[in-house]
C-alpha positions as CSV (number, residue, x, y, z in Angstrom):
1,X,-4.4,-49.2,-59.7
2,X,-6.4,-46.9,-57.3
3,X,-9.0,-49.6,-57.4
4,X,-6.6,-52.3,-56.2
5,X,-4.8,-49.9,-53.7
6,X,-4.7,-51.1,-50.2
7,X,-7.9,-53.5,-50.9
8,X,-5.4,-56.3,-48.5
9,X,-3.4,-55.0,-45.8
10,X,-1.4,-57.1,-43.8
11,X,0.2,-56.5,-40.5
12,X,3.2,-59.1,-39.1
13,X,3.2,-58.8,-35.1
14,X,4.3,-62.1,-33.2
15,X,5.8,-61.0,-29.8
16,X,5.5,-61.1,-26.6
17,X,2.8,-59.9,-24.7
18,X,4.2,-56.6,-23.9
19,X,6.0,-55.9,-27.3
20,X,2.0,-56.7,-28.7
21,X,0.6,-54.1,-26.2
22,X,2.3,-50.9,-27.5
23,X,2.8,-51.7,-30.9
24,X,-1.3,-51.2,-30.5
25,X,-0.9,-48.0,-31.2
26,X,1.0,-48.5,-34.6
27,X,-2.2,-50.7,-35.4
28,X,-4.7,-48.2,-35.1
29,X,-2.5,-45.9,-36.9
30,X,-2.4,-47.8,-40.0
31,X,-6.3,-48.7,-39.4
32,X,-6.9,-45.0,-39.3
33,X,-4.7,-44.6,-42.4
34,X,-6.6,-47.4,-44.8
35,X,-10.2,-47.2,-43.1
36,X,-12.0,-49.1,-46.1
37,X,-9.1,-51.8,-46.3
38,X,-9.7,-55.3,-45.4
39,X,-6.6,-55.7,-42.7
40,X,-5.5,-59.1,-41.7
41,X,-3.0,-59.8,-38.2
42,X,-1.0,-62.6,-38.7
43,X,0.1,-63.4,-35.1
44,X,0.5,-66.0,-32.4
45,X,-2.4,-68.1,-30.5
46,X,-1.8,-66.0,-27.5
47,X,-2.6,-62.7,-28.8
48,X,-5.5,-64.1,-30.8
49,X,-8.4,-63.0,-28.9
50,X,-7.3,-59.8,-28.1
51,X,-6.8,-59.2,-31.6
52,X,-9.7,-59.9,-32.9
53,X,-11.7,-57.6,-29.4
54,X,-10.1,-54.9,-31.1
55,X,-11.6,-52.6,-34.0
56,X,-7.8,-52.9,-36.5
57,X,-8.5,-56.1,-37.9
58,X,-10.9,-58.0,-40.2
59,X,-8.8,-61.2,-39.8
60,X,-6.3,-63.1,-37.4
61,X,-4.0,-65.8,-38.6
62,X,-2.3,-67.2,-35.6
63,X,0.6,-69.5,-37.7
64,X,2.9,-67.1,-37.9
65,X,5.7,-68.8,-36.8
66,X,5.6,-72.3,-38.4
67,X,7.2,-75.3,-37.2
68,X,8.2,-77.1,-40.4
69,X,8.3,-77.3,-43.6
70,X,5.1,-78.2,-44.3
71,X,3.8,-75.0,-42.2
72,X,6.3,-72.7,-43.8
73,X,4.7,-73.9,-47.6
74,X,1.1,-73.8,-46.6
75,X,1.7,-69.9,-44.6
76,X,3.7,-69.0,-47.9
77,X,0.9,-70.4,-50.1
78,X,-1.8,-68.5,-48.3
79,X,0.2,-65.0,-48.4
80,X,1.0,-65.3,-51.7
81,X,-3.0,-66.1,-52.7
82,X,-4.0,-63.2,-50.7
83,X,-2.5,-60.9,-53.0
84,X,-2.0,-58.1,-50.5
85,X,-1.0,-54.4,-51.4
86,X,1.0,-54.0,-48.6
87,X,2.8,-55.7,-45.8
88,X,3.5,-54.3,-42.1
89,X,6.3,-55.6,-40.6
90,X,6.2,-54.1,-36.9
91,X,7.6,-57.4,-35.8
92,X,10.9,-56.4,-38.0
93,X,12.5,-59.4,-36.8
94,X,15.3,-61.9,-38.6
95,X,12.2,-64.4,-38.4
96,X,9.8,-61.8,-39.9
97,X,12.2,-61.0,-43.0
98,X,12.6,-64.9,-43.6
99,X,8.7,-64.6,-44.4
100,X,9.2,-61.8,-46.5
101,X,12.3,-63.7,-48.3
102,X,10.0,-66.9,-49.3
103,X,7.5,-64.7,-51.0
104,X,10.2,-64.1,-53.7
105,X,11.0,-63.6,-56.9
106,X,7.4,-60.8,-56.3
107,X,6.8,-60.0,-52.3
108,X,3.7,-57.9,-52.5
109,X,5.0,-53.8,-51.0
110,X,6.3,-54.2,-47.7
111,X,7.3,-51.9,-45.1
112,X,9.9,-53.2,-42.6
113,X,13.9,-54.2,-42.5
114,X,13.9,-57.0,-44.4
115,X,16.8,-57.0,-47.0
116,X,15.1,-55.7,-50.6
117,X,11.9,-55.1,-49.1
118,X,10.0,-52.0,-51.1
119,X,9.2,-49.5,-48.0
120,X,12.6,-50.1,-45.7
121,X,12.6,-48.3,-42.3
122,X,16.2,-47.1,-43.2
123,X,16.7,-44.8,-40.3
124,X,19.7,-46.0,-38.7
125,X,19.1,-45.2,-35.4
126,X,16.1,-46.9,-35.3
127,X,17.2,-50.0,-32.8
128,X,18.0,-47.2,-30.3
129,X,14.2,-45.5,-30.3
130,X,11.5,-46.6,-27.8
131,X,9.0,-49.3,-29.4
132,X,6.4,-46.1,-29.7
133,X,9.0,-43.8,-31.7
134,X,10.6,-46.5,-33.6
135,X,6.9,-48.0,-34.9
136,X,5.6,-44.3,-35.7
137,X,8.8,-42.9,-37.5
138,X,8.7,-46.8,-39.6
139,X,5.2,-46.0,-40.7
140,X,6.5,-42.1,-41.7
141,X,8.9,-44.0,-44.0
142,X,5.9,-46.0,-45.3
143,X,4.3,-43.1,-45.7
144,X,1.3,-42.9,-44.3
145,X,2.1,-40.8,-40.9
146,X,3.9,-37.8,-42.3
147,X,3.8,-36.0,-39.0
148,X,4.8,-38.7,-36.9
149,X,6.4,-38.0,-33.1
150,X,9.6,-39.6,-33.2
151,X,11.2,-37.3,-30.5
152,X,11.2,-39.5,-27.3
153,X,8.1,-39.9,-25.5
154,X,6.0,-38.1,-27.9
155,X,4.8,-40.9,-29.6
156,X,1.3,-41.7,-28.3
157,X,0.5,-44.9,-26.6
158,X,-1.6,-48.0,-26.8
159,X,-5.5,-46.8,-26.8
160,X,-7.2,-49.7,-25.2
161,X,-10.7,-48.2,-24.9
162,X,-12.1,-50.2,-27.2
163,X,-11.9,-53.1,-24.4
164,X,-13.0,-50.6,-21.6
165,X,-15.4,-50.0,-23.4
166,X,-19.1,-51.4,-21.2
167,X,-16.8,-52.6,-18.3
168,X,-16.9,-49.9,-15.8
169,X,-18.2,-51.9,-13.0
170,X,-15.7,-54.3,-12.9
171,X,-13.3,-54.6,-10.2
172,X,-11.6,-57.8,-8.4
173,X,-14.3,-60.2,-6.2
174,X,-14.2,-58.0,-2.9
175,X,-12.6,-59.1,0.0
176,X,-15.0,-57.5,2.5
177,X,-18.0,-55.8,2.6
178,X,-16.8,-52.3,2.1
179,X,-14.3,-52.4,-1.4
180,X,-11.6,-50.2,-0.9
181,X,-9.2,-49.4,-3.4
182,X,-6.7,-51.7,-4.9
183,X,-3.1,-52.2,-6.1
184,X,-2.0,-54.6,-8.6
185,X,0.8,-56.8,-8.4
186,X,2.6,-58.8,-11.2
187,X,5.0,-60.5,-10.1
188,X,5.9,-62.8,-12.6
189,X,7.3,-62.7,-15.8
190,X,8.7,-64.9,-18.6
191,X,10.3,-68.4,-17.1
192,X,13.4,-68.1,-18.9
193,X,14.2,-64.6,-17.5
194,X,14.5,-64.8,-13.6
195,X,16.6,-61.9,-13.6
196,X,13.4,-60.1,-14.7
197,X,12.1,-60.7,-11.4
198,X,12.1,-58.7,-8.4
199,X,12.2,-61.1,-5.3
200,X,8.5,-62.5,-4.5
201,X,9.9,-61.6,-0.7
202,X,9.7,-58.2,-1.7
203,X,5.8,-58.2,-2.9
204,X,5.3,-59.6,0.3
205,X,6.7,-56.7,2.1
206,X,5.6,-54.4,0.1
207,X,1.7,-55.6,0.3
208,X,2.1,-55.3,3.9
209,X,3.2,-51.5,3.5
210,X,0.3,-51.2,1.7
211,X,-2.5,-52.9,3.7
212,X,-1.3,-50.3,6.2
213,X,-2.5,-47.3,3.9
214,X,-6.0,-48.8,3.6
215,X,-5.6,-50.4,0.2
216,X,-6.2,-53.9,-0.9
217,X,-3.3,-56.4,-2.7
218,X,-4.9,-58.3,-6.2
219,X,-2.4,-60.7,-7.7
220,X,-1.8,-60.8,-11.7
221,X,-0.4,-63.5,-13.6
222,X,-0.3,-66.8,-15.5
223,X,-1.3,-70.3,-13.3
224,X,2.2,-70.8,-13.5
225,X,3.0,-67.8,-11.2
226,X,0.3,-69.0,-8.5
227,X,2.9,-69.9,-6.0
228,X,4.4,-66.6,-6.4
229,X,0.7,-65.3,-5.3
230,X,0.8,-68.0,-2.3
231,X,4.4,-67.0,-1.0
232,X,3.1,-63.3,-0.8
233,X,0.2,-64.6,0.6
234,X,2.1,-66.0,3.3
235,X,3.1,-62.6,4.2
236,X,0.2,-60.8,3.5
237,X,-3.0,-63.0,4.1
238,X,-5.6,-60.7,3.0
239,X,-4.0,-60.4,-0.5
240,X,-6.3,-62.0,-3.3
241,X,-5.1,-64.3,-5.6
242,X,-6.3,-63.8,-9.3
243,X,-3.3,-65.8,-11.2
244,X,-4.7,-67.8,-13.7
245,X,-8.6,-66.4,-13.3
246,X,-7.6,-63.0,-16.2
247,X,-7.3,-63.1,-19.8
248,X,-5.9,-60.6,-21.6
249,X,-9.2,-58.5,-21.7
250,X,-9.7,-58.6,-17.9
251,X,-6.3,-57.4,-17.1
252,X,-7.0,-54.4,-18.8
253,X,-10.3,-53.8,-17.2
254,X,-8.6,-54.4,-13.8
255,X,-6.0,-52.1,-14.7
256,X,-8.6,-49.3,-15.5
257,X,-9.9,-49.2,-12.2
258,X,-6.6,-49.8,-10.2
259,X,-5.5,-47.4,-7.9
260,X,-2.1,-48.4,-9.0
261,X,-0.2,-51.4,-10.7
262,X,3.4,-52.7,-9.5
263,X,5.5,-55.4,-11.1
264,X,8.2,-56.1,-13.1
265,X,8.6,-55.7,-16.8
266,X,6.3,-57.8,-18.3
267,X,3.2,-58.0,-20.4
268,X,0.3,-58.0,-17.8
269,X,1.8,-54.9,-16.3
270,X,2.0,-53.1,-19.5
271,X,-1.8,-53.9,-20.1
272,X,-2.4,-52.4,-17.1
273,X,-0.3,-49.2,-18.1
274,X,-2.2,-48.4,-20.8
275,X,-5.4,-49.1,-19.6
276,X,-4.5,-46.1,-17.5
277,X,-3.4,-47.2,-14.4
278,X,-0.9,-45.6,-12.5
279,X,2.0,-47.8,-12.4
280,X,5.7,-48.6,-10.9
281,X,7.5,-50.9,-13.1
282,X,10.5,-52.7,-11.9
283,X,13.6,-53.2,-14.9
284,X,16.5,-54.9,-14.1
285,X,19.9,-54.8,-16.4
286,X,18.4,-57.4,-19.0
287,X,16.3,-55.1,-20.5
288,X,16.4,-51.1,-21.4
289,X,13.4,-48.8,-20.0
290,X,14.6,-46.3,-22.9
291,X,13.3,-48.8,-25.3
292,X,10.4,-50.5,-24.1
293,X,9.0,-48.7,-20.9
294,X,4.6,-48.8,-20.9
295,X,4.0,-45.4,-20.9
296,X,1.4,-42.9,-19.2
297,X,1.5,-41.7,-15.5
298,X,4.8,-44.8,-15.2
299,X,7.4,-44.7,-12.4
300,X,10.7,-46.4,-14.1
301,X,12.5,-47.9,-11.7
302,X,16.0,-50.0,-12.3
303,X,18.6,-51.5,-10.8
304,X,21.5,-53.7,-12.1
305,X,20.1,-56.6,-10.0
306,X,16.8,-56.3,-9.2
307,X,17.2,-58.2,-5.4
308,X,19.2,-55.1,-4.7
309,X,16.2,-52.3,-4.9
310,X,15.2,-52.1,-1.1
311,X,11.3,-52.0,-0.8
312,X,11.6,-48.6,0.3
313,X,12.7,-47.2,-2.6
314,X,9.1,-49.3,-4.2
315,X,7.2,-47.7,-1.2
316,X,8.3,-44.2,-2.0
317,X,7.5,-44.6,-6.0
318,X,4.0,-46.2,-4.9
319,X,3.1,-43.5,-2.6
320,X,4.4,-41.0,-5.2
321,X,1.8,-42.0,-7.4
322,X,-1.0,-42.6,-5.3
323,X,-3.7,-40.1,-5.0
324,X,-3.3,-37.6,-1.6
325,X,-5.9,-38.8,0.8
């Protein structure tokens, strides 16, 4: 048995960009926990490259959430063939347990919620912890982070060194001869959630606040969200437009060397966070700062509706995070 134990480690994540960003931290954990193991992600295409830049993982699968019937047999044959000692869920998701169901009548040790499962998180306050808390205290009750911080906002965050790591020139193409310092802006945010959004009138206001106080306006997001860039461009020309032009990586590298990062809550912005930049992020109703916030030096702010928080109140975060001059 201790020959076998922890030889194949798997680890479920399929979310969104964000929700993939700080449960980072609960991958490093459990890489730091079975250092000799031979750890396999089993993800999404989007988060494939970033997973395999990082040091947690020795594989990435990217079917993880199959489309038919022929998908679901083929991702069930391969999981049960790979024999693994022990399953992460930190996706912990109905869709997630119905992976964990077809590996029955013997699902290899798994630690998540799914109904039967060997290592359940069972703490029933668990969907009222932040992401950080809620990942660490799961893997205390898989045992291998006895000490875990569950108290809120001890948990640490997302370590993204490891793609830092040989970047620190990088900064946006300059818009001048002299580089000054920068703000980001994301402005977008999933397509299906417009009441994500703060109003791209706003930005535009806001960049102009900003040009005023010597810094420069970069514009983060999908090419999707590249007439989101354009409309604050029409209010702020100098602002440059980088939607569409960043991976994953490149955000984070950006992010590094930001002199701050403003947008709403969404994935980019939460790379940026915990690359270390000093950030103002924008939740409206939909979702709960309590629970998924990026953390580090972070202004929360939040309003029911987020066309009713005046750019003033942006301004004032912003400058209360910027460095004194």
């Amino acid at each position: 048995m201790a020959r076998r134990e922890m030889q194949k480690i798997l680890v479920i994540k399929l979310s969104a960009l964000g929700d993939f960003v700080l449960a980072l931290a609960a991958m490093k954990k459990i890489r730091q926990a079975h250092p000799k193991a031979h750890i396999t992600l089993l993800t999404t295409p989007p988060f494939e490259a970033l997973a395999k830049a990082s040091p947690y993982f020795n594989a990435v699968f990217t079917d993880g959430r199959p489309e038919g019937l022929g998908d679901w047999i083929a991702l069930r044959r391969r999981l049960r063939a790979a024999n693994y000692a022990r399953v992460y869920d930190l996706q912990t998701s109905a869709h997630s347990s119905r992976i964990f169901q077809s590996l029955r009548p013997k699902p290899p040790p798994w630690s998540g919620i799914a109904l039967g499962c060997s290592l359940p998180h069972k703490n029933p306050l668990r969907n009222g912890m932040h992401t950080l808390e809620r990942q660490a205290d799961q893997l205390m009750y898989a045992g291998i982070w006895p000490d875990a911080p569950t108290e809120p906002g001890t948990a640490p965050g997302p370590d993204l060194s490891w793609v830092l790591a040989g970047k620190e020139g990088a900064r946006p193409p300059a818009a001048g001869v002299k580089a000054k310092p920068y703000v980001m802006f994301v402005p977008g945010g999933s397509a299906h959630r417009p009441e994500k959004r703060w109003p791209v009138e706003r930005y535009g206001e806001l960049a102009r606040i900003l040009y005023s106080r010597g810094l420069d306006i970069v514009i983060i997001g999908g090419p999707q969200e590249s007439a989101l860039a354009q409309a604050i461009q029409r209010q702020a020309p100098g602002t440059r437009d980088l939607t569409g032009r960043t991976d994953f990586a490149s955000i984070a590298v950006l992010g590094a060397k930001a002199a701050l990062a403003i947008g709403n809550d969404t994935g980019p912005l939460h790379l940026a966070a915990a690359a270390g930049a000093p950030t103002v992020v924008l939740f409206s109703s939909a979702s709960d700062p309590a629970l998924s916030a990026p953390r580090g030096k972070v202004a929360v702010l939040q309003a029911a509706t987020l066309s009713d928080l005046p750019v003033a109140k942006v301004a004032q975060a912003a400058a209360g995070l910027l460095p004194s001059p």
